[in-house]
C-alpha positions in Angstrom: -2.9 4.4 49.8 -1.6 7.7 49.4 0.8 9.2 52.4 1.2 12.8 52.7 4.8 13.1 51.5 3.8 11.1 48.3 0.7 13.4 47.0 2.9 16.5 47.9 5.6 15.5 46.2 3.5 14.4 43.0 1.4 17.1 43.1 4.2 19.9 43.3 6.1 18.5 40.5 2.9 17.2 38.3 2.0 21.3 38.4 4.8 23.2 39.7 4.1 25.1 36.1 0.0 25.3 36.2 -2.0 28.7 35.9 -3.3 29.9 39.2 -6.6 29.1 37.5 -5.5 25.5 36.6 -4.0 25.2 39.9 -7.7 25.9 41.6 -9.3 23.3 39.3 -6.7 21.0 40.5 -7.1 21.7 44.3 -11.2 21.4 43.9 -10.4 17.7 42.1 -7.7 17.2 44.7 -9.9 17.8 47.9 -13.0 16.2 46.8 -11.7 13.0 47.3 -10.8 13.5 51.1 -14.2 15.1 51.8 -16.0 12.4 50.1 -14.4 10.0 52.4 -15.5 12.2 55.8 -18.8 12.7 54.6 -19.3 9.3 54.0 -18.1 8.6 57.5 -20.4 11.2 58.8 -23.1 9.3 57.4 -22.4 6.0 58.7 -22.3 7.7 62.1 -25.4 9.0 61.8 -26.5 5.6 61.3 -25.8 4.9 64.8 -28.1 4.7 68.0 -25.8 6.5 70.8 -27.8 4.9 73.2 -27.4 1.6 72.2 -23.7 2.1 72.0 -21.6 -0.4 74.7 -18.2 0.6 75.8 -18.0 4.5 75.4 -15.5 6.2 77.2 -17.1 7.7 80.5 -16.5 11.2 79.0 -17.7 10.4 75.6 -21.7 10.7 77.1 -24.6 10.2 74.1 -25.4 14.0 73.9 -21.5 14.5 72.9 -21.5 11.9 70.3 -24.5 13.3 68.7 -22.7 16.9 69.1 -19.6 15.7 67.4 -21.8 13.8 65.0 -23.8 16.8 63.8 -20.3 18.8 63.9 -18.3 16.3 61.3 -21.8 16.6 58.9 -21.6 20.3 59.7 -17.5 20.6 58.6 -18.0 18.7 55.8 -20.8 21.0 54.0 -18.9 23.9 55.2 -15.6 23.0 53.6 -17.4 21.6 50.2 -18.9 25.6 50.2 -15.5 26.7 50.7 -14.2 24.9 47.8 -17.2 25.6 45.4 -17.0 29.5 46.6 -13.5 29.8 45.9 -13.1 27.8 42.5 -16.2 28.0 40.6 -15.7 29.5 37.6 
């Protein structure tokens, strides 16, 4: 498992000398992993029936689960067109 100080540190000294260009390549590789791993959380949550849920806070109410839900699923398309806008070649 990767901590934060551990990628930065290898990552800034692995390519402290890269291109701008290689640098993008590198942060598309980089950040696909991440998002990968909230989108496939997304979709296990949107494998759940709110209503059948037991034991959700009093101010978590279904409606708000499935807003959150639909937001997470929302994020993660929006930040994978982020990425693809800003380092395609």
């Amino acid at each position: 498992m990767f901590t934060y100080e551990s990628v930065y540190e290898e990552l800034r000294s692995g390519y402290q000398s890269a291109s701008p260009e290689q640098r993008l390549s590198i942060l598309k590789h980089e950040l696909l992993r991440p998002i990968h791993t909230v989108e496939a959380v997304a979709a296990v949550l949107d494998l759940i029936d709110v209503d059948a849920l037991a034991g959700l806070p009093e101010n978590l109410t279904p409606e708000a689960f499935d807003c959150w839900r639909g937001r997470l699923a929302g994020s993660v398309k929006e930040m994978k067109e982020i990425l693809d806008a800003l380092t395609l070649d």
